[in-house]
Backbone as XML, in Angstrom:
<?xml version="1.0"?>
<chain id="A" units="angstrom">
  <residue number="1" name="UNK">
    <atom name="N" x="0.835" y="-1.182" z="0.000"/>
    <atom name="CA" x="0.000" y="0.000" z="0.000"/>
    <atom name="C" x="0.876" y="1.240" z="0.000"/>
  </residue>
  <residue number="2" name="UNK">
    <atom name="N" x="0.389" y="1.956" z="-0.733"/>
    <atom name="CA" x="1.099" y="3.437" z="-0.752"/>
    <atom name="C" x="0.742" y="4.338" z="0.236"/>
  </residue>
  <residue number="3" name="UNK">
    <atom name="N" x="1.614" y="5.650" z="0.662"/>
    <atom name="CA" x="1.730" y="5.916" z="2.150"/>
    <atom name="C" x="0.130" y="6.893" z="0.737"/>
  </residue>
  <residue number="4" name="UNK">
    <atom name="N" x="-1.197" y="7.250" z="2.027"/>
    <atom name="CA" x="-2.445" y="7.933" z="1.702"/>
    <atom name="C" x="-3.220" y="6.968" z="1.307"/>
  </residue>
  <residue number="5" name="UNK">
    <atom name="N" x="-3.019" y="5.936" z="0.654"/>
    <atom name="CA" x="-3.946" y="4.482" z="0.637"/>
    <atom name="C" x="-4.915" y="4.212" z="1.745"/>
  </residue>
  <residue number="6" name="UNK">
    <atom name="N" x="-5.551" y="3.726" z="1.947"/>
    <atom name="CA" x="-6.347" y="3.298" z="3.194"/>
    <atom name="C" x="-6.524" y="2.232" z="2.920"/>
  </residue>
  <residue number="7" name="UNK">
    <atom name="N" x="-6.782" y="1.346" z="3.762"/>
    <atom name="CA" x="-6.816" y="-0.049" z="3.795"/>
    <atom name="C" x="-8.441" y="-0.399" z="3.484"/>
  </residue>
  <residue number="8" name="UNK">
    <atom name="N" x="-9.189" y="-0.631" z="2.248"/>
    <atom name="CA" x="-10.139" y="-1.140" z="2.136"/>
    <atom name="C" x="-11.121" y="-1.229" z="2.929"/>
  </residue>
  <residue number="9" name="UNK">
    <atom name="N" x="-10.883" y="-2.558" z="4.136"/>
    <atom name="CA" x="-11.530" y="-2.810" z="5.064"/>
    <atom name="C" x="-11.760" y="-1.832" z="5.701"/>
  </residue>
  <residue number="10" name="UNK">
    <atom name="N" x="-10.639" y="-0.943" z="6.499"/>
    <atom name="CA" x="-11.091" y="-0.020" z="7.707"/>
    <atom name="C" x="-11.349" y="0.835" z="6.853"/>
  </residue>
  <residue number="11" name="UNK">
    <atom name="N" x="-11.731" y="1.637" z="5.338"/>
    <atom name="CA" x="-12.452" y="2.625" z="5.154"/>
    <atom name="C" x="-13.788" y="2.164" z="4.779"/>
  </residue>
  <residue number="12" name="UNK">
    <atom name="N" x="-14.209" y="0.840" z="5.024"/>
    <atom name="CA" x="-15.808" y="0.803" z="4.958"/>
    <atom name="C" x="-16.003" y="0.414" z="6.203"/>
  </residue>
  <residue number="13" name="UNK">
    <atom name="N" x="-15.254" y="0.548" z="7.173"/>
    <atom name="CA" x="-16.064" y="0.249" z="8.666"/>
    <atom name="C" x="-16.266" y="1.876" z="8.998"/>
  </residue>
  <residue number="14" name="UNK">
    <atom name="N" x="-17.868" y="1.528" z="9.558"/>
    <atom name="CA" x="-18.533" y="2.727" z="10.577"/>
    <atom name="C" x="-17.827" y="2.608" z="11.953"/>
  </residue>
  <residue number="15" name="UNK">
    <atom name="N" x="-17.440" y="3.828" z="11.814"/>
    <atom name="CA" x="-16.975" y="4.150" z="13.301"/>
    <atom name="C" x="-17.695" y="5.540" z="13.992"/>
  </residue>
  <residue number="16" name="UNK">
    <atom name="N" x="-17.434" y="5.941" z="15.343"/>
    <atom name="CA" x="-18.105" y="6.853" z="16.273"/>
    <atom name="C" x="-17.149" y="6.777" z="17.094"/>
  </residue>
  <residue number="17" name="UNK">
    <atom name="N" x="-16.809" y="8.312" z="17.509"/>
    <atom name="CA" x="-16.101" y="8.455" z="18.511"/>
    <atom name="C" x="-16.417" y="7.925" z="19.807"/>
  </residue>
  <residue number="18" name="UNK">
    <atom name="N" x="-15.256" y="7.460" z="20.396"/>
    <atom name="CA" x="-14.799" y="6.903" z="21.558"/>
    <atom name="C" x="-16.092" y="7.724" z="22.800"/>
  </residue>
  <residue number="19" name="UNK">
    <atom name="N" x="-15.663" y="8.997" z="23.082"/>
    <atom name="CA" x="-16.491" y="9.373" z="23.975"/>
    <atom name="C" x="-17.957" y="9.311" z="23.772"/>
  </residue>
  <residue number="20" name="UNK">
    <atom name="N" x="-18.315" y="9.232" z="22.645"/>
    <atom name="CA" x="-19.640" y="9.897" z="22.002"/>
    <atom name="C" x="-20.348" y="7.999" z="21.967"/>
  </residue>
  <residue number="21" name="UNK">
    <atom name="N" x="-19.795" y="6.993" z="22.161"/>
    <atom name="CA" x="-20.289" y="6.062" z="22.599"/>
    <atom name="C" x="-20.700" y="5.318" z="23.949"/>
  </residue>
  <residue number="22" name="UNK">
    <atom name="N" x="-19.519" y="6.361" z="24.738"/>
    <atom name="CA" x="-19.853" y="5.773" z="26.262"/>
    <atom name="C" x="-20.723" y="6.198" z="26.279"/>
  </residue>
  <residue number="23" name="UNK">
    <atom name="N" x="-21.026" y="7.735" z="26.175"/>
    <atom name="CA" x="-21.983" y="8.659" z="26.495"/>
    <atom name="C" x="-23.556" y="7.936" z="26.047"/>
  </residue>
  <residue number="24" name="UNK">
    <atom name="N" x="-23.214" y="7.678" z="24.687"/>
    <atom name="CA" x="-24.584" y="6.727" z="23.982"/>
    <atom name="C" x="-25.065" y="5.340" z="24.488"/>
  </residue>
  <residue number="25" name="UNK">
    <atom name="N" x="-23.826" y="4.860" z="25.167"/>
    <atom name="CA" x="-24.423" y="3.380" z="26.061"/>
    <atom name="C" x="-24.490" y="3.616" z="27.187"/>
  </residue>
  <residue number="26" name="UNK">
    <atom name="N" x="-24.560" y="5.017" z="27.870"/>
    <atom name="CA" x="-24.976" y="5.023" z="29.393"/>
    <atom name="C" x="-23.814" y="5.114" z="30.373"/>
  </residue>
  <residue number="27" name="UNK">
    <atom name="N" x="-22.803" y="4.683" z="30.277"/>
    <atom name="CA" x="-22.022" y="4.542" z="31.075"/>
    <atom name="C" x="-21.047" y="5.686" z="31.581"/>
  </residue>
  <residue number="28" name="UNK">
    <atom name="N" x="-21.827" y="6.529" z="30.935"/>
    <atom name="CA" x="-21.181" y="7.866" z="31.677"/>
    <atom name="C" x="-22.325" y="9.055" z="31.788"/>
  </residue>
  <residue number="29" name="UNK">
    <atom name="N" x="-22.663" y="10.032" z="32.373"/>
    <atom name="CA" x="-23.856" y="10.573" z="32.518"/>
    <atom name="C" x="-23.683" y="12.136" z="31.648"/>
  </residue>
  <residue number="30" name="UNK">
    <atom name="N" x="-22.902" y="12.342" z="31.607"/>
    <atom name="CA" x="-22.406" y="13.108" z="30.408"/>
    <atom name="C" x="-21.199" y="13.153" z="29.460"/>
  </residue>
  <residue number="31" name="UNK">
    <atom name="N" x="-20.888" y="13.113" z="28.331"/>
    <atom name="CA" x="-19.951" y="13.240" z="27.064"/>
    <atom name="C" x="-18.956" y="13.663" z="27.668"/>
  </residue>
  <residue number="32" name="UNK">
    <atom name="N" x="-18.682" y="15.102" z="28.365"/>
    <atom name="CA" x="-17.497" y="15.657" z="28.969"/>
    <atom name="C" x="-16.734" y="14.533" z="30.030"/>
  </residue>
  <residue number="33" name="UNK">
    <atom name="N" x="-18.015" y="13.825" z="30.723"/>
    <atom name="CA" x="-17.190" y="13.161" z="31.831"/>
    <atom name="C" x="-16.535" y="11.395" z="31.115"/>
  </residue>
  <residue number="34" name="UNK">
    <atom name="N" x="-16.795" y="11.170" z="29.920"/>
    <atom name="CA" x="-17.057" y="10.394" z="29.514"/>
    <atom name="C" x="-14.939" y="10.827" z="28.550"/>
  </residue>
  <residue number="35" name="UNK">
    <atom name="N" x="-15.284" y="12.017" z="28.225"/>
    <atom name="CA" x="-13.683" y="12.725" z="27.402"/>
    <atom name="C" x="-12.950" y="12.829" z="28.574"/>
  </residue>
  <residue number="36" name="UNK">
    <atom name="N" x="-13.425" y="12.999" z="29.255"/>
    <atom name="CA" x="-11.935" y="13.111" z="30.760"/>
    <atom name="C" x="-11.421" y="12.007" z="30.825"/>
  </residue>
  <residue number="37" name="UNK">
    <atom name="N" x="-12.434" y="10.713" z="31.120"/>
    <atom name="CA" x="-11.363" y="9.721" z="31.524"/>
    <atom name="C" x="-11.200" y="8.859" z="29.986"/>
  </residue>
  <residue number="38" name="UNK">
    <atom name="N" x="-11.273" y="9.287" z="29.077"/>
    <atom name="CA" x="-10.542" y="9.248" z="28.163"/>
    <atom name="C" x="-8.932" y="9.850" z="27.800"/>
  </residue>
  <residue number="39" name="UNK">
    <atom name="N" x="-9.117" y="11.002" z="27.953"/>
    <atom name="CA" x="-7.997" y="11.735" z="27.759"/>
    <atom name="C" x="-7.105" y="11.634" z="29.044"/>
  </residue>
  <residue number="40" name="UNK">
    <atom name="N" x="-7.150" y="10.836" z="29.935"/>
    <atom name="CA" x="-6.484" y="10.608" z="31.178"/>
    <atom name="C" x="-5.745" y="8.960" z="30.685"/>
  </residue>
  <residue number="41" name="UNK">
    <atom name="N" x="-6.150" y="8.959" z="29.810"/>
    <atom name="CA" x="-5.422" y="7.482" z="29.272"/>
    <atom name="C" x="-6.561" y="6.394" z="30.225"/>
  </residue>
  <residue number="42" name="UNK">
    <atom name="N" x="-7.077" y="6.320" z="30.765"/>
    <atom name="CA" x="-7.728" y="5.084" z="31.398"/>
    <atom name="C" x="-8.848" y="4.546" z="30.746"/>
  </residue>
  <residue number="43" name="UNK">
    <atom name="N" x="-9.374" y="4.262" z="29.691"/>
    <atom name="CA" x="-10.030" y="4.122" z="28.644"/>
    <atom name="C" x="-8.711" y="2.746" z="27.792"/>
  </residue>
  <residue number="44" name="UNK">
    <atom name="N" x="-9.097" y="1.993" z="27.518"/>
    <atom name="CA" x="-8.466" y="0.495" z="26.445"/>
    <atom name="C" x="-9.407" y="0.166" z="25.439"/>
  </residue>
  <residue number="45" name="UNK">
    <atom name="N" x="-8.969" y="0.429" z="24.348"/>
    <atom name="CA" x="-9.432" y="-0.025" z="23.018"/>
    <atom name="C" x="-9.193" y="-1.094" z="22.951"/>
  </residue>
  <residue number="46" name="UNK">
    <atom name="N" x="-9.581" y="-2.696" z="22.445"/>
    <atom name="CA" x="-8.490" y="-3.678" z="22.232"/>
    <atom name="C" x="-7.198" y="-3.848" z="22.439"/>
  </residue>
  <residue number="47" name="UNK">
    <atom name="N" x="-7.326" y="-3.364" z="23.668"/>
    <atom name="CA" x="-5.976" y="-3.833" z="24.606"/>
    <atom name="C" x="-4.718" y="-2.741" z="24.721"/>
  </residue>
  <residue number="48" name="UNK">
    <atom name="N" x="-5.357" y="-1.705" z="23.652"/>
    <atom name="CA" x="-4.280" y="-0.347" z="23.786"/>
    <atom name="C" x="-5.041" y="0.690" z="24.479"/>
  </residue>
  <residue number="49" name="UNK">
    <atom name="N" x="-4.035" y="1.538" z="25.275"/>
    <atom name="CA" x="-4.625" y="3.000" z="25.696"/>
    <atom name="C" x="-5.494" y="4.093" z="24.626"/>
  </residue>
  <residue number="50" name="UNK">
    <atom name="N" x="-6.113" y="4.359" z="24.442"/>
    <atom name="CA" x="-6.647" y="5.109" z="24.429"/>
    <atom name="C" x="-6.690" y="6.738" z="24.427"/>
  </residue>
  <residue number="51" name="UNK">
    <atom name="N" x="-5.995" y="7.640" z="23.327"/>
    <atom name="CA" x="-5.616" y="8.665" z="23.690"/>
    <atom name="C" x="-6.210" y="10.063" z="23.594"/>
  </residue>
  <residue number="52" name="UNK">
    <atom name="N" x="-6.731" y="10.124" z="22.921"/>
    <atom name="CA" x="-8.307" y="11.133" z="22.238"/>
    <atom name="C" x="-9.293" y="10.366" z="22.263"/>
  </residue>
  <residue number="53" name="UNK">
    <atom name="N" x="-10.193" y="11.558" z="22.833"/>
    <atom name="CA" x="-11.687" y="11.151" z="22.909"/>
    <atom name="C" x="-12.040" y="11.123" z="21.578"/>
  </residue>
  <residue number="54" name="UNK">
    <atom name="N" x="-11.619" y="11.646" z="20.670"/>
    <atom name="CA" x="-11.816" y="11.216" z="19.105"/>
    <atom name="C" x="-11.622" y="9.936" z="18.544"/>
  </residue>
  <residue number="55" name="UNK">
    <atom name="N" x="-11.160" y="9.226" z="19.452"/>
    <atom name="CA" x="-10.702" y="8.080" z="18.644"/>
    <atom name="C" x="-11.551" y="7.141" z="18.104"/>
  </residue>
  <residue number="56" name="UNK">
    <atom name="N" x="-12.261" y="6.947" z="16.781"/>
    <atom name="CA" x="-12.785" y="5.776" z="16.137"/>
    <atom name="C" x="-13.110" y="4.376" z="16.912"/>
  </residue>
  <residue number="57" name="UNK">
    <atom name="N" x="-14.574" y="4.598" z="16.923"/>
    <atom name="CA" x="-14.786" y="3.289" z="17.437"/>
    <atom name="C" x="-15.609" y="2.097" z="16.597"/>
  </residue>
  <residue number="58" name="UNK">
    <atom name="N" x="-15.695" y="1.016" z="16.628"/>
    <atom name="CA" x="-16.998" y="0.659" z="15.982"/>
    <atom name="C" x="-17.100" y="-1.023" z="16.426"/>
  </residue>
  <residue number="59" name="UNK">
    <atom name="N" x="-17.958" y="-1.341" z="15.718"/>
    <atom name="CA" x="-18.489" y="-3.134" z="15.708"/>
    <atom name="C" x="-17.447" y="-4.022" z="16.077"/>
  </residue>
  <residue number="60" name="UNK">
    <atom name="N" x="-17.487" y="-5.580" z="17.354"/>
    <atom name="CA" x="-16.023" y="-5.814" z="17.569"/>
    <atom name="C" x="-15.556" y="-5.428" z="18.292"/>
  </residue>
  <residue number="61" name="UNK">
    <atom name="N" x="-15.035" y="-3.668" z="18.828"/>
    <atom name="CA" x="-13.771" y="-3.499" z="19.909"/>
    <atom name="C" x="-14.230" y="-3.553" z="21.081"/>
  </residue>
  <residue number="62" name="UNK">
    <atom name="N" x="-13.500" y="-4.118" z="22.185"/>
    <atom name="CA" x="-13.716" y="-4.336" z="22.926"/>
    <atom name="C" x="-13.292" y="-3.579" z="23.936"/>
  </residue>
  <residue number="63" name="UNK">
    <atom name="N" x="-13.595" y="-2.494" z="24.964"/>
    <atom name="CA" x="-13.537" y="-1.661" z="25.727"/>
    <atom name="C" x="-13.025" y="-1.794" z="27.135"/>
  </residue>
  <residue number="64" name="UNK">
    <atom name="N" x="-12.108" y="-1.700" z="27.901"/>
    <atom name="CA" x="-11.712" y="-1.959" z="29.060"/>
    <atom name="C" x="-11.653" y="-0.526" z="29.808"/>
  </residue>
  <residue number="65" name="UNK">
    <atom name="N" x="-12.418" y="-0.125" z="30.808"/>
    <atom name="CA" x="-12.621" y="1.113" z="31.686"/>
    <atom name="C" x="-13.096" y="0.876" z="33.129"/>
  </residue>
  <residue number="66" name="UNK">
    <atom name="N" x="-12.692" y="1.815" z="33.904"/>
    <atom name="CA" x="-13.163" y="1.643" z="34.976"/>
    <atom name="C" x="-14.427" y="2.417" z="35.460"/>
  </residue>
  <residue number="67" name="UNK">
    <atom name="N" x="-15.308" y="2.293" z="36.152"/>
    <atom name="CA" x="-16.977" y="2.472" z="36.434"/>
    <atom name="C" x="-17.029" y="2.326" z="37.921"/>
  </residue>
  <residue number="68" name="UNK">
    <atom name="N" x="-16.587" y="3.676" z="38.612"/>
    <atom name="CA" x="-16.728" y="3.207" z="39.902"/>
    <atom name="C" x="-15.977" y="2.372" z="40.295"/>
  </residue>
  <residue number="69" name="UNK">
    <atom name="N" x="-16.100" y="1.098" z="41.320"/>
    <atom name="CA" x="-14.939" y="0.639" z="41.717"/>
    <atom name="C" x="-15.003" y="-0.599" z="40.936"/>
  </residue>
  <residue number="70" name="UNK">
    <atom name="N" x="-15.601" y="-0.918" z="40.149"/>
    <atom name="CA" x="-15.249" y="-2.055" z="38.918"/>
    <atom name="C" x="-14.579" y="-1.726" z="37.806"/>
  </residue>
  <residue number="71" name="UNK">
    <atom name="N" x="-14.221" y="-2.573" z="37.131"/>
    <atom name="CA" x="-13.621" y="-2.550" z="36.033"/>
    <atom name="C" x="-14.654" y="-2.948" z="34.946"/>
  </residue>
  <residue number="72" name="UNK">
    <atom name="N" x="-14.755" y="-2.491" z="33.918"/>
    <atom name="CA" x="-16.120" y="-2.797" z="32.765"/>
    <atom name="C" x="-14.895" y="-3.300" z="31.377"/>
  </residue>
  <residue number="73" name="UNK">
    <atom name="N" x="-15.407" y="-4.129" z="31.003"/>
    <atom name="CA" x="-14.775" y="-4.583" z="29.748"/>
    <atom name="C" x="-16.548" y="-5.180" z="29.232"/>
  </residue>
  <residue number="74" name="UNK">
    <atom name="N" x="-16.279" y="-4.810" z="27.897"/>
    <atom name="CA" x="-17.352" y="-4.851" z="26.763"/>
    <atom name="C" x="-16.930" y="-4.597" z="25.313"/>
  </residue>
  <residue number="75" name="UNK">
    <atom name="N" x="-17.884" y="-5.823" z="24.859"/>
    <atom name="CA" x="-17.799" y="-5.685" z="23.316"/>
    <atom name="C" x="-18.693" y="-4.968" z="22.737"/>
  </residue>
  <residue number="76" name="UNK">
    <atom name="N" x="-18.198" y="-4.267" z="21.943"/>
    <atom name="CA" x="-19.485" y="-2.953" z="21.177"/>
    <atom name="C" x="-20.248" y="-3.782" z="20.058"/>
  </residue>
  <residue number="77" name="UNK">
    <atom name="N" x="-21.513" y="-3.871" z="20.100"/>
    <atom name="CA" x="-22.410" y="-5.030" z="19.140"/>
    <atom name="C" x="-22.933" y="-3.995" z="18.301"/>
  </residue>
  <residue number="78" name="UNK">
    <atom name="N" x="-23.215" y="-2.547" z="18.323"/>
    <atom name="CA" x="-23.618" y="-1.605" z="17.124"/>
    <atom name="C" x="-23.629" y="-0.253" z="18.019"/>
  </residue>
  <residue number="79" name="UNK">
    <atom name="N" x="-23.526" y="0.812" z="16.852"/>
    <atom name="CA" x="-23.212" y="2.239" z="17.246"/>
    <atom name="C" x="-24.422" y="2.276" z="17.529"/>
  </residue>
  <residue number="80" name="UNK">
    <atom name="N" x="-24.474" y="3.576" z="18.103"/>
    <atom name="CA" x="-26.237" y="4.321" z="18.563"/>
    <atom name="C" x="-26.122" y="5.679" z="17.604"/>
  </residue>
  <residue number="81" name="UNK">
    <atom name="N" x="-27.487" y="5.228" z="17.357"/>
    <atom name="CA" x="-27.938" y="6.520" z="16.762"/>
    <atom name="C" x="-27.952" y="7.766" z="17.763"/>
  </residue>
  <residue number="82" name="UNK">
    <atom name="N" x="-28.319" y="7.479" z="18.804"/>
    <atom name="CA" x="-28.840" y="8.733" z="19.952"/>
    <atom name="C" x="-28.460" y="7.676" z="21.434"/>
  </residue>
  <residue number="83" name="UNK">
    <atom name="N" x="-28.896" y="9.077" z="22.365"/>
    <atom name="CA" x="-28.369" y="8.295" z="23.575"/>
    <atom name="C" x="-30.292" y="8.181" z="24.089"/>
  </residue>
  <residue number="84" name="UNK">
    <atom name="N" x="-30.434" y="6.595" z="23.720"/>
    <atom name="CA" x="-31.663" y="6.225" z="24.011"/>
    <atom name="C" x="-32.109" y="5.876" z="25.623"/>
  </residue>
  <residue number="85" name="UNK">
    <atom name="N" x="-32.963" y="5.060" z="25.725"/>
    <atom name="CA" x="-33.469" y="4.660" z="27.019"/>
    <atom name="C" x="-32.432" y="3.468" z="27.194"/>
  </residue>
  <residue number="86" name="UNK">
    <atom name="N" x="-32.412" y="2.780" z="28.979"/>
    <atom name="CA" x="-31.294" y="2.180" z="29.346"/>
    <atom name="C" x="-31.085" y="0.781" z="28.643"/>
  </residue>
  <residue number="87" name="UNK">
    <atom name="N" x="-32.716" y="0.782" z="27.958"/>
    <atom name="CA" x="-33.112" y="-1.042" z="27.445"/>
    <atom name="C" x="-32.059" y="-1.029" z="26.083"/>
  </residue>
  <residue number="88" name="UNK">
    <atom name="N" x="-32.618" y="0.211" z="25.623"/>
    <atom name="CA" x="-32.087" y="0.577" z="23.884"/>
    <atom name="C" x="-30.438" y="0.711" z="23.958"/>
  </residue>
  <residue number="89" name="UNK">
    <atom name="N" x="-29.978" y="0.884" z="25.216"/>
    <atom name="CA" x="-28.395" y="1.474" z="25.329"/>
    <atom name="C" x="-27.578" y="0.027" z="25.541"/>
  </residue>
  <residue number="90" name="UNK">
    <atom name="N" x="-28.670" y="-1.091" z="26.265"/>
    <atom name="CA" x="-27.993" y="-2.062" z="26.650"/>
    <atom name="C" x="-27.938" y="-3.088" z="25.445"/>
  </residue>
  <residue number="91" name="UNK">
    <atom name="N" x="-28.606" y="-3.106" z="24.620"/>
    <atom name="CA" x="-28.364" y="-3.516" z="22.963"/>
    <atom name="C" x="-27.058" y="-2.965" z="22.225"/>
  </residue>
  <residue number="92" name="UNK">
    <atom name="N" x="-26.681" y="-2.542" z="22.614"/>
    <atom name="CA" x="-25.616" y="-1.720" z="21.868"/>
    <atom name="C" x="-23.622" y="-2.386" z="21.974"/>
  </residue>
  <residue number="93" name="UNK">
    <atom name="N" x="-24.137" y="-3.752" z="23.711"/>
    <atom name="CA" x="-23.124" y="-3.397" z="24.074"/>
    <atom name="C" x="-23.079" y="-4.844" z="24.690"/>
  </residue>
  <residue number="94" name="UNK">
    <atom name="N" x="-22.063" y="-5.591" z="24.516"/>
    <atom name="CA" x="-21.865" y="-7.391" z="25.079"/>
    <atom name="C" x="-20.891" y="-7.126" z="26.713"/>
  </residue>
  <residue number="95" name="UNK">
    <atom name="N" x="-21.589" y="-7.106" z="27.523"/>
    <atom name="CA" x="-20.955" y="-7.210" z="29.076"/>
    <atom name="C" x="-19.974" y="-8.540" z="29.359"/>
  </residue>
  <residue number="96" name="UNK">
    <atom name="N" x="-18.989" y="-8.225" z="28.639"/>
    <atom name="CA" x="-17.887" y="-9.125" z="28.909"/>
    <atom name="C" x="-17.074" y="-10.388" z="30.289"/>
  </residue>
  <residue number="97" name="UNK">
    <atom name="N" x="-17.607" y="-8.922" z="31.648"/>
    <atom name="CA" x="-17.270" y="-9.105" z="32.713"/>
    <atom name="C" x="-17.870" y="-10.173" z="32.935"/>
  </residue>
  <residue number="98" name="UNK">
    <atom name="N" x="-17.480" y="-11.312" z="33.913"/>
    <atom name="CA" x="-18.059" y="-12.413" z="34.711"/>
    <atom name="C" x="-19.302" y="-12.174" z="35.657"/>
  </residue>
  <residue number="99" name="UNK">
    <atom name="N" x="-20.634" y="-12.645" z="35.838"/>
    <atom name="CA" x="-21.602" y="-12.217" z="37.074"/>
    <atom name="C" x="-20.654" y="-12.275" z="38.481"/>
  </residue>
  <residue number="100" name="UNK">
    <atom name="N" x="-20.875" y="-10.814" z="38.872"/>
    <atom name="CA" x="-20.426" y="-10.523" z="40.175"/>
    <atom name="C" x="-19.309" y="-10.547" z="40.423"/>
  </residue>
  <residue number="101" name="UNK">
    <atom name="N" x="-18.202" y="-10.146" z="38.925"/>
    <atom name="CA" x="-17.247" y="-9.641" z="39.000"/>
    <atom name="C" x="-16.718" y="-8.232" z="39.347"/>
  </residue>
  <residue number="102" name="UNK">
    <atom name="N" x="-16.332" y="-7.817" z="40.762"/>
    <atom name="CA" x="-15.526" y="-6.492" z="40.752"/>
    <atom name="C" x="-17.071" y="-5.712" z="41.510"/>
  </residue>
  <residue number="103" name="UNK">
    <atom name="N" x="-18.232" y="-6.188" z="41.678"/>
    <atom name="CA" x="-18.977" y="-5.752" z="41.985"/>
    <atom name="C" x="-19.122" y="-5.026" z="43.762"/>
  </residue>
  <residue number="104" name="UNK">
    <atom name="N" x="-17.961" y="-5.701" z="44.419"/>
    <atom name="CA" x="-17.816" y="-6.004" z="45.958"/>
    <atom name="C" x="-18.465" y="-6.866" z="46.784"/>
  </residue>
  <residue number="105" name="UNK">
    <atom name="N" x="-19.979" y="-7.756" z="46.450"/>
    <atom name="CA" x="-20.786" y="-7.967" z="46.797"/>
    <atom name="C" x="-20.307" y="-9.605" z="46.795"/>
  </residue>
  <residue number="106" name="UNK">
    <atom name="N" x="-19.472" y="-10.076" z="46.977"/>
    <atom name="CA" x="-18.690" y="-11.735" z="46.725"/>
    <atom name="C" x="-17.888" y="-11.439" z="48.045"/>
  </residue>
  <residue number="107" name="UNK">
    <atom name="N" x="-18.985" y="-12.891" z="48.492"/>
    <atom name="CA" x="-18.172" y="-13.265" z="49.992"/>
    <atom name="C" x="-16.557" y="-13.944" z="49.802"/>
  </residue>
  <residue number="108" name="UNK">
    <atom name="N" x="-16.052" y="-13.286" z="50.777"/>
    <atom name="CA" x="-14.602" y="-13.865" z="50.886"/>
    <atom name="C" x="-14.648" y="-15.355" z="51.304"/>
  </residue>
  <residue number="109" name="UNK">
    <atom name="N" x="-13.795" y="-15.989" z="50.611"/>
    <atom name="CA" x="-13.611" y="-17.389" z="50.898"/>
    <atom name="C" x="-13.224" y="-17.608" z="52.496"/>
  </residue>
  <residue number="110" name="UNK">
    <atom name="N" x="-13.477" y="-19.033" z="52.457"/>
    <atom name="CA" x="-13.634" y="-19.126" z="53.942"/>
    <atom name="C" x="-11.688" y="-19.399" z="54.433"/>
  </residue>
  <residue number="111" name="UNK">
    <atom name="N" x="-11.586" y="-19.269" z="55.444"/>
    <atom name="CA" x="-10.022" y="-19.383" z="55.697"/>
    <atom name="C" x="-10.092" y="-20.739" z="57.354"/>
  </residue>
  <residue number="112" name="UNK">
    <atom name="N" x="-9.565" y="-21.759" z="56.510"/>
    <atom name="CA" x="-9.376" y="-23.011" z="57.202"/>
    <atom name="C" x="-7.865" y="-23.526" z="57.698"/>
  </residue>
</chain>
């Protein structure tokens, strides 16, 4: 490929910015707070940091962030048109994490 070429594939994938998807699946209560901890590097694209809230997202990547005192990893299953109701936001998005992972609510093993 010649350097200005684009690679086929990634110029027919739909993408949406990084912030502008948390914001659209709920997981942040506004866009700004959603670009902070983006631009703080704590945001993982498929396993890399994350450096602009601009950064291209789409179908496939899988998201690693922290939410309070859990850790959220999720696969993005389709962009949002708008930031809908919580049913419409939770379509959008494959909850990776294990049940009652990171949640605090898991009794400590017993010590014998």
């Amino acid at each position: 490929m010649s350097r200005g070429e684009a690679n086929p594939a990634e110029a027919r994938r739909e993408t949406l910015r990084l912030d502008k998807w948390l914001w659209q699946a709920r997981f942040f209560k506004t866009r700004s707070l959603a670009a902070a901890l983006v631009s703080k590097g704590r945001v993982r694209v498929n396993g890399q940091p994350a450096a602009r809230p601009s950064r291209g997202v789409g179908t496939g990547d899988v998201l690693t962030f922290p939410q309070g005192r859990a850790i959220r990893v999720v696969r993005i299953l389709a962009l949002g048109e708008r930031r809908g109701p919580a049913s419409e936001a939770q379509g959008l998005y494959d909850d990776l994490d294990p049940p009652g992972h990171g949640d605090g609510h898991e009794a400590p093993a017993a010590l014998e």
